[in-house]
C-alpha positions as CSV (number, residue, x, y, z in Angstrom):
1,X,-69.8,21.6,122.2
2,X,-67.7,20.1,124.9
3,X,-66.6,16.7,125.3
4,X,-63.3,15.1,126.6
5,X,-60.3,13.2,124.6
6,X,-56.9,11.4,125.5
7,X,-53.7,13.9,125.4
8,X,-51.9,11.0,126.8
9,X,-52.5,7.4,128.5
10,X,-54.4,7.0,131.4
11,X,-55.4,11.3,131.3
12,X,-58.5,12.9,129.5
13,X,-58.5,16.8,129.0
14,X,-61.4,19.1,128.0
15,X,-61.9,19.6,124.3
16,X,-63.6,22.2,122.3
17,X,-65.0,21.3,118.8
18,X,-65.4,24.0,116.3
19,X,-67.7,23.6,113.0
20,X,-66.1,23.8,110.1
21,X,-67.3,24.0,106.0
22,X,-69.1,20.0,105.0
23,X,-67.8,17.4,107.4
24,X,-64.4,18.6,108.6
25,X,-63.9,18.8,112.6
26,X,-61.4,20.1,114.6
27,X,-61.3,18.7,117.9
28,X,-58.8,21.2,120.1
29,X,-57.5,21.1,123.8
30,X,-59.6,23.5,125.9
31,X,-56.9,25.0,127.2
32,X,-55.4,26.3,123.9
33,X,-59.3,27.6,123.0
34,X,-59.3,29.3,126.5
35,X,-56.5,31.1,126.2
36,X,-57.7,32.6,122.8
37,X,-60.8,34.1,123.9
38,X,-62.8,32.6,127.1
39,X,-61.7,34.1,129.7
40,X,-60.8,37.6,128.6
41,X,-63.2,39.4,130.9
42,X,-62.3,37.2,133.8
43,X,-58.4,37.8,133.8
44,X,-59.2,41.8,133.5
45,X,-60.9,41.8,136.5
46,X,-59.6,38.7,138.6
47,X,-57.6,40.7,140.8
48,X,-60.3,42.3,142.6
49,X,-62.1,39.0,143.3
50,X,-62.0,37.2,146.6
51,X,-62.7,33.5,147.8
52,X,-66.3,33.7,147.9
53,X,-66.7,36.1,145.0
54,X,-64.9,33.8,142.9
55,X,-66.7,30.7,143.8
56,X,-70.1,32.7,143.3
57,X,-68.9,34.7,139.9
58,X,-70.4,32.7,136.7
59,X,-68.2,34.4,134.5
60,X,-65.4,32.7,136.9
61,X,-66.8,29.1,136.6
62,X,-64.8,27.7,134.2
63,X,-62.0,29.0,135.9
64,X,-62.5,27.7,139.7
65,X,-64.8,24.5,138.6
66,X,-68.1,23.8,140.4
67,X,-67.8,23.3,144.2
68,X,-70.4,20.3,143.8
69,X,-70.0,17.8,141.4
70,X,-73.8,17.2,141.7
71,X,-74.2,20.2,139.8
72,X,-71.9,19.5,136.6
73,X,-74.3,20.1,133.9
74,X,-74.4,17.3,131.1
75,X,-70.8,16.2,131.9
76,X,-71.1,13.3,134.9
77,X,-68.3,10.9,133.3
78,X,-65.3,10.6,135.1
79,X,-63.0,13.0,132.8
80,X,-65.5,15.7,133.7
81,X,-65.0,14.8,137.5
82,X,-61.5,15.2,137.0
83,X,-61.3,17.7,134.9
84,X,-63.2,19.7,137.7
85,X,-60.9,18.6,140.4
86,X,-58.0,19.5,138.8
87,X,-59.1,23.1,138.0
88,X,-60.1,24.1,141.8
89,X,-57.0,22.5,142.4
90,X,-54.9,24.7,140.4
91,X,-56.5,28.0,142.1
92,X,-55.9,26.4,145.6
93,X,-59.8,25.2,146.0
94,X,-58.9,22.2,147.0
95,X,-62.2,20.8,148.5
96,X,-65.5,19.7,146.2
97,X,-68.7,18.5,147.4
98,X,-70.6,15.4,146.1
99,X,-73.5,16.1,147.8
100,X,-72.6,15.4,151.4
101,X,-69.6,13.7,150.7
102,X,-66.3,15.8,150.5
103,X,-63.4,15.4,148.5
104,X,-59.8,17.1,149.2
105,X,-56.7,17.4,147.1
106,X,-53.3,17.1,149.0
107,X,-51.4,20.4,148.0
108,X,-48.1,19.8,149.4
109,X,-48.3,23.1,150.6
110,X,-49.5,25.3,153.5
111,X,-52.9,27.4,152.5
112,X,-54.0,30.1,154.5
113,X,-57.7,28.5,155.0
114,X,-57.1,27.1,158.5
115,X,-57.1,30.4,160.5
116,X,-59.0,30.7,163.8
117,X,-61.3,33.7,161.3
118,X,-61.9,30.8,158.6
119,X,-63.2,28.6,162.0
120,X,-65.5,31.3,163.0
121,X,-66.9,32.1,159.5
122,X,-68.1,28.0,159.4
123,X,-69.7,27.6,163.1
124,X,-73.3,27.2,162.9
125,X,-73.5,27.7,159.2
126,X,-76.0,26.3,157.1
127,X,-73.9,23.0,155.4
128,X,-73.8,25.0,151.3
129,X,-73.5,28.6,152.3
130,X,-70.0,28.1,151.9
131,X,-67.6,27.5,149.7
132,X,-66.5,23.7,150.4
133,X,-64.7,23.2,153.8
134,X,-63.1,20.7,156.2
135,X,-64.8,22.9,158.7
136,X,-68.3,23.3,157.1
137,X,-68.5,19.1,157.5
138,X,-67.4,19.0,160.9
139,X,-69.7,21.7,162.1
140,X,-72.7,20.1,160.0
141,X,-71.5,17.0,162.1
142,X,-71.7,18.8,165.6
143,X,-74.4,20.4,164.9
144,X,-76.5,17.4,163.7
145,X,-75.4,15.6,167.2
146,X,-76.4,18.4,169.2
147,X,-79.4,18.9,167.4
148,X,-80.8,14.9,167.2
149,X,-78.5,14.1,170.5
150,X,-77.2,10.8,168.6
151,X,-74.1,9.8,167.4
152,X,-71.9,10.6,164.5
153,X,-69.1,9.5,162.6
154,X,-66.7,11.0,159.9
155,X,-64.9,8.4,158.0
156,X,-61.6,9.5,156.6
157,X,-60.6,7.7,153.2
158,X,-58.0,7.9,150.1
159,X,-54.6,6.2,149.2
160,X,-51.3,6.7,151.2
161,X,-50.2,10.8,151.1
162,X,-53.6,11.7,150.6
163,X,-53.8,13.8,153.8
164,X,-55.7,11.7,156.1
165,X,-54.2,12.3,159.2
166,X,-53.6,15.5,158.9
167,X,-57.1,16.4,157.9
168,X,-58.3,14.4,161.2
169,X,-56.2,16.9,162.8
170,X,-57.7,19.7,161.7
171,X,-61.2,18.7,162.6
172,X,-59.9,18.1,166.2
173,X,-58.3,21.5,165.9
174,X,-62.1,22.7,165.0
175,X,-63.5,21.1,168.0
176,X,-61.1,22.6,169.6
177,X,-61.8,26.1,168.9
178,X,-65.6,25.5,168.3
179,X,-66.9,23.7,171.3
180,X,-67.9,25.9,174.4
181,X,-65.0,26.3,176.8
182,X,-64.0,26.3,180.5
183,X,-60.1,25.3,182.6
184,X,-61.3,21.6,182.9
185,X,-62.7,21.5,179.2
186,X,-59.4,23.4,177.8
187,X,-57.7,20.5,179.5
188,X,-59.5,17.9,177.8
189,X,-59.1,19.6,174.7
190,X,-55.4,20.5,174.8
191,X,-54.8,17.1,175.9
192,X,-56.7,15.5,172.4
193,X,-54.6,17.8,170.1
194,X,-51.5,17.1,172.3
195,X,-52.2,12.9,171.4
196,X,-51.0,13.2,167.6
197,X,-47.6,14.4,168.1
198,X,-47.1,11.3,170.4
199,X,-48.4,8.9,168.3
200,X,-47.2,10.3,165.2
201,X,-43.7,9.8,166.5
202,X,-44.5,6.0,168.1
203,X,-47.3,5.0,165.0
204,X,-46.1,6.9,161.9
205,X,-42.9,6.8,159.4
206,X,-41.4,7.6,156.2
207,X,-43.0,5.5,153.0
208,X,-41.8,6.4,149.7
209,X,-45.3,8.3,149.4
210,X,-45.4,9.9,152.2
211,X,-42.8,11.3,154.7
212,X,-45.1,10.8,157.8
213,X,-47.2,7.9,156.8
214,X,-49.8,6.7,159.5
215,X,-48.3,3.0,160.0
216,X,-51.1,1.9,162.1
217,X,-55.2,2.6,162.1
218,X,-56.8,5.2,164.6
219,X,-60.4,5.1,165.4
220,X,-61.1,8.0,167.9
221,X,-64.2,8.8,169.5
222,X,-64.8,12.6,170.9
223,X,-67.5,12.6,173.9
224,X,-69.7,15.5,174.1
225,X,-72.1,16.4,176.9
226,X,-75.8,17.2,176.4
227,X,-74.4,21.3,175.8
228,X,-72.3,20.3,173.1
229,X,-68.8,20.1,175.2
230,X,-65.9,18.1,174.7
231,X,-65.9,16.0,177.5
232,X,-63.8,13.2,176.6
233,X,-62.1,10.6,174.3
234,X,-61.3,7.2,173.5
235,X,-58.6,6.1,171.3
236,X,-58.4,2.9,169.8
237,X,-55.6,1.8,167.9
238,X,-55.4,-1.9,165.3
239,X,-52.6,-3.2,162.3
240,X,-49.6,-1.3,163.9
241,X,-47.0,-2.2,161.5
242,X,-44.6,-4.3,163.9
243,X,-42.3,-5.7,161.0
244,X,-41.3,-1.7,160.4
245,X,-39.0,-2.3,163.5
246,X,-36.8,-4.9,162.2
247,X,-37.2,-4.3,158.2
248,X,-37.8,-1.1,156.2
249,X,-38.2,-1.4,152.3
250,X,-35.9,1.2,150.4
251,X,-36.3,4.6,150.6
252,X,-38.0,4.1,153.9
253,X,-37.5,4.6,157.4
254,X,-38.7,3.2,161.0
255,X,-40.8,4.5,163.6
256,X,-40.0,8.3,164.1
257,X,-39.8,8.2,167.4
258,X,-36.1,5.9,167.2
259,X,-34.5,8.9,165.2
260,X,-36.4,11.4,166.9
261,X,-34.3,9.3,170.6
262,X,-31.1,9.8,168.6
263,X,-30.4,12.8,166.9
264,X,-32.9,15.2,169.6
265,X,-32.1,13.9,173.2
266,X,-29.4,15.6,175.4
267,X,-26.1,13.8,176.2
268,X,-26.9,13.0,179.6
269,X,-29.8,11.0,178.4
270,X,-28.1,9.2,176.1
271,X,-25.5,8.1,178.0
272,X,-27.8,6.7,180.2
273,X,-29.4,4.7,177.7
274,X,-26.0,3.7,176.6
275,X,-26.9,5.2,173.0
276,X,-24.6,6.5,170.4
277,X,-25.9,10.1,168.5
278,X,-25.5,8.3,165.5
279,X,-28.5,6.7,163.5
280,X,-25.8,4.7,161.3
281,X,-24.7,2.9,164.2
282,X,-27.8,0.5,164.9
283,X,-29.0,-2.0,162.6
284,X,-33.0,-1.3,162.6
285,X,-31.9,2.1,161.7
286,X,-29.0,2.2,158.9
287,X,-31.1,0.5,156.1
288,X,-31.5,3.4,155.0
289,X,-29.8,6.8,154.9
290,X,-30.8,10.0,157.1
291,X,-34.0,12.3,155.8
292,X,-32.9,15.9,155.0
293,X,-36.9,16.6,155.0
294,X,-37.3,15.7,158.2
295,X,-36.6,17.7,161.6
296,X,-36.1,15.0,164.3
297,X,-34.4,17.1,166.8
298,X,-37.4,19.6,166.4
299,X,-39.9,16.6,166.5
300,X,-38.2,15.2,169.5
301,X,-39.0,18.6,171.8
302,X,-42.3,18.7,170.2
303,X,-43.1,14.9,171.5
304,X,-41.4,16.3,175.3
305,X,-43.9,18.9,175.6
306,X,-47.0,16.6,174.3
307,X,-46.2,13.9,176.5
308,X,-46.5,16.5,179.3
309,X,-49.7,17.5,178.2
310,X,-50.8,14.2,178.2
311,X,-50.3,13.9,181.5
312,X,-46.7,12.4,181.5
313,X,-44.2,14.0,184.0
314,X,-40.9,14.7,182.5
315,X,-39.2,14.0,185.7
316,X,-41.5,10.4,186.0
317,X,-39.7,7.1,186.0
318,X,-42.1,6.6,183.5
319,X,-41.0,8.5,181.0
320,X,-37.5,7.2,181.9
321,X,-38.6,3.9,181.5
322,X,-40.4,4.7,177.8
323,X,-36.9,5.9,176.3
324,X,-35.2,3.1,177.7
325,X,-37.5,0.6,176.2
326,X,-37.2,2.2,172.9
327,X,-33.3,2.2,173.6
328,X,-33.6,-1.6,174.4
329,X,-35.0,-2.1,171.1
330,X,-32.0,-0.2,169.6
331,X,-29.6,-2.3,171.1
332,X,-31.6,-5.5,170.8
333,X,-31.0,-4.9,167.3
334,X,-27.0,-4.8,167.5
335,X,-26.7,-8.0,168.7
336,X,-25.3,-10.6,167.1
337,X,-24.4,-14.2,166.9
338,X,-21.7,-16.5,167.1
339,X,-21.7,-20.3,165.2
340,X,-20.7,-23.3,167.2
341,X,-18.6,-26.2,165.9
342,X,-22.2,-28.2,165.6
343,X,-23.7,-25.1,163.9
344,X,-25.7,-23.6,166.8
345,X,-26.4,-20.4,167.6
346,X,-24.1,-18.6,170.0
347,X,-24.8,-15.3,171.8
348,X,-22.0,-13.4,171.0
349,X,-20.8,-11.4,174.2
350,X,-21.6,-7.8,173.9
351,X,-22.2,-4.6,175.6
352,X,-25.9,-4.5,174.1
353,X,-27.0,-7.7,176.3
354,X,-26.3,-5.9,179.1
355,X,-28.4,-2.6,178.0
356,X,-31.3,-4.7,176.6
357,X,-31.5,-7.0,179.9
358,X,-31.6,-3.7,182.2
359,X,-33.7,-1.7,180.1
360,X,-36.3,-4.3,179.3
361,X,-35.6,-5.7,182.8
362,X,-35.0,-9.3,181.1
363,X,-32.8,-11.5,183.3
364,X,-29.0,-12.0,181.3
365,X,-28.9,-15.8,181.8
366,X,-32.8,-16.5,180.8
367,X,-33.0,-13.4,178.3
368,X,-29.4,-15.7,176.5
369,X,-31.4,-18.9,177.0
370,X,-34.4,-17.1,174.9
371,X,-32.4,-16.2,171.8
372,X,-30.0,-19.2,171.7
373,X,-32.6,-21.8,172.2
374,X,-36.3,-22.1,171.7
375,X,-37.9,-24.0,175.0
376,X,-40.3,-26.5,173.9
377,X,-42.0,-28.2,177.0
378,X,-39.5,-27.7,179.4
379,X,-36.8,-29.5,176.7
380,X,-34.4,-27.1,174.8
381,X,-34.0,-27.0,170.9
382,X,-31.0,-25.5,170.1
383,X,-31.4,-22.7,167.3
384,X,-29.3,-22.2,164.1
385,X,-28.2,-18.4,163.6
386,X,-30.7,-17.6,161.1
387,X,-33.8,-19.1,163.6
388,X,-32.0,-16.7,166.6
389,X,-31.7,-13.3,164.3
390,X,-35.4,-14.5,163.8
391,X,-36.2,-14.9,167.3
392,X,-34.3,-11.6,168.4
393,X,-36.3,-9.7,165.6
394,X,-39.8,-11.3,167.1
395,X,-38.8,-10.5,170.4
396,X,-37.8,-6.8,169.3
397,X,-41.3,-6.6,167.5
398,X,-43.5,-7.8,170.4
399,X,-41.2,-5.3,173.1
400,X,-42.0,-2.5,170.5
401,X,-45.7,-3.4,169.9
402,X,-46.9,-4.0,173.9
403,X,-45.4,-0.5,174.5
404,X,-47.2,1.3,171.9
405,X,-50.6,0.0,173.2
406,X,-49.2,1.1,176.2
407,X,-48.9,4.5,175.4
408,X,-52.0,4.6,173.6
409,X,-54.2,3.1,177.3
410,X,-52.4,6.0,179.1
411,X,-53.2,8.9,176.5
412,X,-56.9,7.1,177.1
413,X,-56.3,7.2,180.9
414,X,-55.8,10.9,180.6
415,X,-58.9,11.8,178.2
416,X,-61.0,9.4,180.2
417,X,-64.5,11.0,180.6
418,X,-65.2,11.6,184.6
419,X,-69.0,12.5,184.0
420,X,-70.9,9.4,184.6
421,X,-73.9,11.7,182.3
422,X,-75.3,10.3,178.7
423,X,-73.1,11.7,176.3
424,X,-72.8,11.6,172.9
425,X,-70.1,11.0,170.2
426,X,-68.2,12.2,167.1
427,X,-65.5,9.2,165.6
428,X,-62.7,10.1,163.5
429,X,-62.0,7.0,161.8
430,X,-58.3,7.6,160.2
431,X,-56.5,4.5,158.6
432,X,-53.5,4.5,156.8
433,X,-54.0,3.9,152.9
434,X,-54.1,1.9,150.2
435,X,-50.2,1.0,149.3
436,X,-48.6,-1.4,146.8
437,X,-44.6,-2.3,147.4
438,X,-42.5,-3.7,145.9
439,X,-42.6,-6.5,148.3
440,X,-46.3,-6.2,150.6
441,X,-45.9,-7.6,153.9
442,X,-48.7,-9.2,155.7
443,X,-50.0,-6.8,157.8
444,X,-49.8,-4.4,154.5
445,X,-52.1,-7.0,152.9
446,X,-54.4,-6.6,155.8
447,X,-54.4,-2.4,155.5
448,X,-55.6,-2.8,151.4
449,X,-57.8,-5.2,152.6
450,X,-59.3,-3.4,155.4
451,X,-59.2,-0.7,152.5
452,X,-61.7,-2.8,150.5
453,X,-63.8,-3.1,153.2
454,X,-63.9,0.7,153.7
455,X,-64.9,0.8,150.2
456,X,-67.3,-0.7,150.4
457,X,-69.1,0.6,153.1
458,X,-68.9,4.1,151.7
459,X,-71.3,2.0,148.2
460,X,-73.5,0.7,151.1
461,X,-74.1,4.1,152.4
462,X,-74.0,6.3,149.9
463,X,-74.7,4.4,145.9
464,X,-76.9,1.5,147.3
465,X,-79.1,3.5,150.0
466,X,-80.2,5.9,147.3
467,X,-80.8,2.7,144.7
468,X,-83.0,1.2,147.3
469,X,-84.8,4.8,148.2
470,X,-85.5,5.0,144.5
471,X,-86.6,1.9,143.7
472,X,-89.2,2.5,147.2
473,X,-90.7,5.2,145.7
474,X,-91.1,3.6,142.2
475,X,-88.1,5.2,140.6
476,X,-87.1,3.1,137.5
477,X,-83.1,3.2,137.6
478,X,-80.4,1.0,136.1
479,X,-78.6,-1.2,138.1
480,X,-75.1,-1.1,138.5
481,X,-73.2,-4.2,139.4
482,X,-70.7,-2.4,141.8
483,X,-73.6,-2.6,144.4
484,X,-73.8,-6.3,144.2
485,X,-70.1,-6.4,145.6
């Protein structure tokens, strides 16, 4: 008989029970039973099993888990579903079916089961031929669209680290490879995959979860035509987590893209941004000390190259112009303030006016009037030093916030469909997770709330809809109060 027991709080583990003489039971740890005598046969011969014959082998079942939970035998509690996770887990399985739903593991790791010959061995398969697969749900997904020409959606759920993004990314990558091809399609689709690196390094940062945390929500729609090519694409972007630029809680960082500016760009850029190659040196970046896990110089060449993808010339004042914004931010952060004999705020003369005002093409005289005083109907109300370190750190937030969504319309500009046909669409709906701090800011409140939400549209669709379908056809079942929420 199996059952599950605590080993220690907040875990269960699989027990074995063995009879013994009147009413004496020994309850044991599975694992200890196991390595007595279960899986004797299987350890012979596991070396000349592969993927597939190892999902498929019932003598290896208790070794890789069940690839749907739907089909756990007498065990449905939530030890077993865990119990089951964390055995595919430790053989590298790290996706499970629940029906239609699909569940994935963060390994920390690379796997070798993203390979242009694991893409080919999922298109046009039937959804449970194969072992559980990022792939096998976005091809069910394409091939449901081009099949009932309607649109689809694949929402993208879990706490922070859970590999969100980067599973989003390898269902673009899919389409990529997948979808019928052609030079103005390949441009389409190069220009999609070439979107993440750009705003990874403007939307994501280091969390103490997670060293490239999606700070903002991404809902993405790819257009297909009626053949089933990618077309198209539409990004849209909400909650970008402005207060990152001014304040970072410990062990975390700012936007990538501001380290990325000053440890990867050549001297002659710098200079003309009138930055320093030091990270220490500016006060939005040196609450916190430089990440040995991260490669910004590397990042920084990889965001060059996507930004030309994207349709942004290197040589384009553009592009000129989006570094020196970011640098205006920088330096907006390094000034300072003075205290007058009455208490007021003073602008403290420095170099960084001068960079923020040309960079951010603010005028000196109104750009000093701004921070020193707060202009009320025409009638000026002097600021104390703490309201104008407030006001600078608004100002720095709104600078930073209007140029993302202006990055994000021109990456839209460039993946703009041209063909005027119906088409049809698959979302990617990525938002950054669930997170509790030791101090939650507001728009953290609003990502665990939008979380919620989330939640509970996955019960609507998935735990209600079937109650309801049951109760139709005259199915007794027992009502669970989760699906009053």
């Amino acid at each position: 008989m199996q059952c599950y027991a605590p080993t220690r709080p907040e875990r269960k583990s699989p027990v074995v029970s063995q009879s013994y003489p009147a009413t004496q039971i020994v309850v044991q740890p599975r694992s200890l039973f196991n390595q007595r005598c279960l899986f004797s046969d299987w350890q012979k011969g596991k070396s000349k099993l592969g993927l597939r014959d190892l999902e498929g082998a019932l003598t290896a079942r208790d070794k890789v888990g069940v690839q749907d939970l739907v089909l756990l035998d007498a065990h449905k509690s939530e030890g077993a579903v865990l119990d089951n996770l964390k055995t595919r887990f430790s053989v590298d399985l790290i996706y499970t079916y629940i029906g239609t739903l699909l569940i994935s593991v963060n390994p920390y790791k690379e796997l070798d089961i993203y390979s242009k010959k694991h893409m080919d061995l999922y298109m046009g398969v039937n959804f449970y031929e194969l072992p559980p697969h990022i792939y096998a749900l976005a091809d069910n997904a394409y091939q449901t669209m081009l099949t009932e020409a309607n649109n689809h959606f694949i929402l993208i759920s879990g706490e922070s680290g859970a590999g969100k993004t980067e599973t989003t990314k390898k269902i673009l990558q899919y389409y990529a490879v997948s979808c019928p091809s052609s030079a103005l399609l390949d441009t389409v689709r190069d220009r999609m995959l070439m979107s993440n690196p750009v705003l990874e390094a403007f939307g994501n940062a280091k969390t103490l979860k997670n060293d490239n945390s999606s700070r903002f929500g991404k809902y993405m729609d790819i257009q297909f035509d009626s053949q089933g090519d990618a077309v198209g694409g539409h990004i849209l972007s909400y909650l970008l987590e402005k207060s990152r630029v001014v304040h970072q809680n410990h062990g975390e960082r700012n936007f990538h893209i501001f380290y990325q500016l000053v440890e990867g760009a050549d001297e002659d850029l710098l200079r003309q941004l009138g930055l320093e190659r030091d990270t220490e040196y500016y006060n939005y970046l040196a609450q916190v000390l430089c990440m040995k896990t991260i490669n910004d110089k590397n990042d920084w060449q990889t965001v060059k190259n996507a930004l030309t993808v994207i349709h942004f010339d290197d040589s384009d004042i553009e592009v000129r112009h989006l570094f020196g914004i970011i640098a205006s931010v920088l330096h907006l952060g390094n000034i300072y303030f003075d205290r007058d004999f009455k208490g007021f705020a003073v602008l403290n003369s420095s170099p960084e006016l001068r960079w923020v005002s040309k960079e951010a093409m603010l005028w000196v005289p109104w750009f000093a009037l701004l921070l020193d005083a707060g202009v009320l109907s025409q009638v000026l109300c002097p600021f104390t030093v703490d309201h104008a370190i407030y006001a600078r750190d608004a100002l720095a937030k709104a600078i930073y916030g209007r140029t993302f969504t202006w990055v994000v319309n021109h990456i839209n500009e460039s993946l703009e469909n041209q063909d005027p046909a119906r088409k049809t669409v698959i979302g990617l709906l990525d938002i950054y997770g669930f997170e509790v701090f030791y101090v939650n800011s507001f728009e953290q409140f609003c990502i665990n709330y939008c979380n919620e939400k989330l939640q509970q549209l996955f019960i609507q669709l998935t735990l209600k809809a079937e109650q309801e379908e049951y109760e139709a056809e005259g199915i007794e079942v027992k009502h669970n109060s989760l699906l009053q929420l």
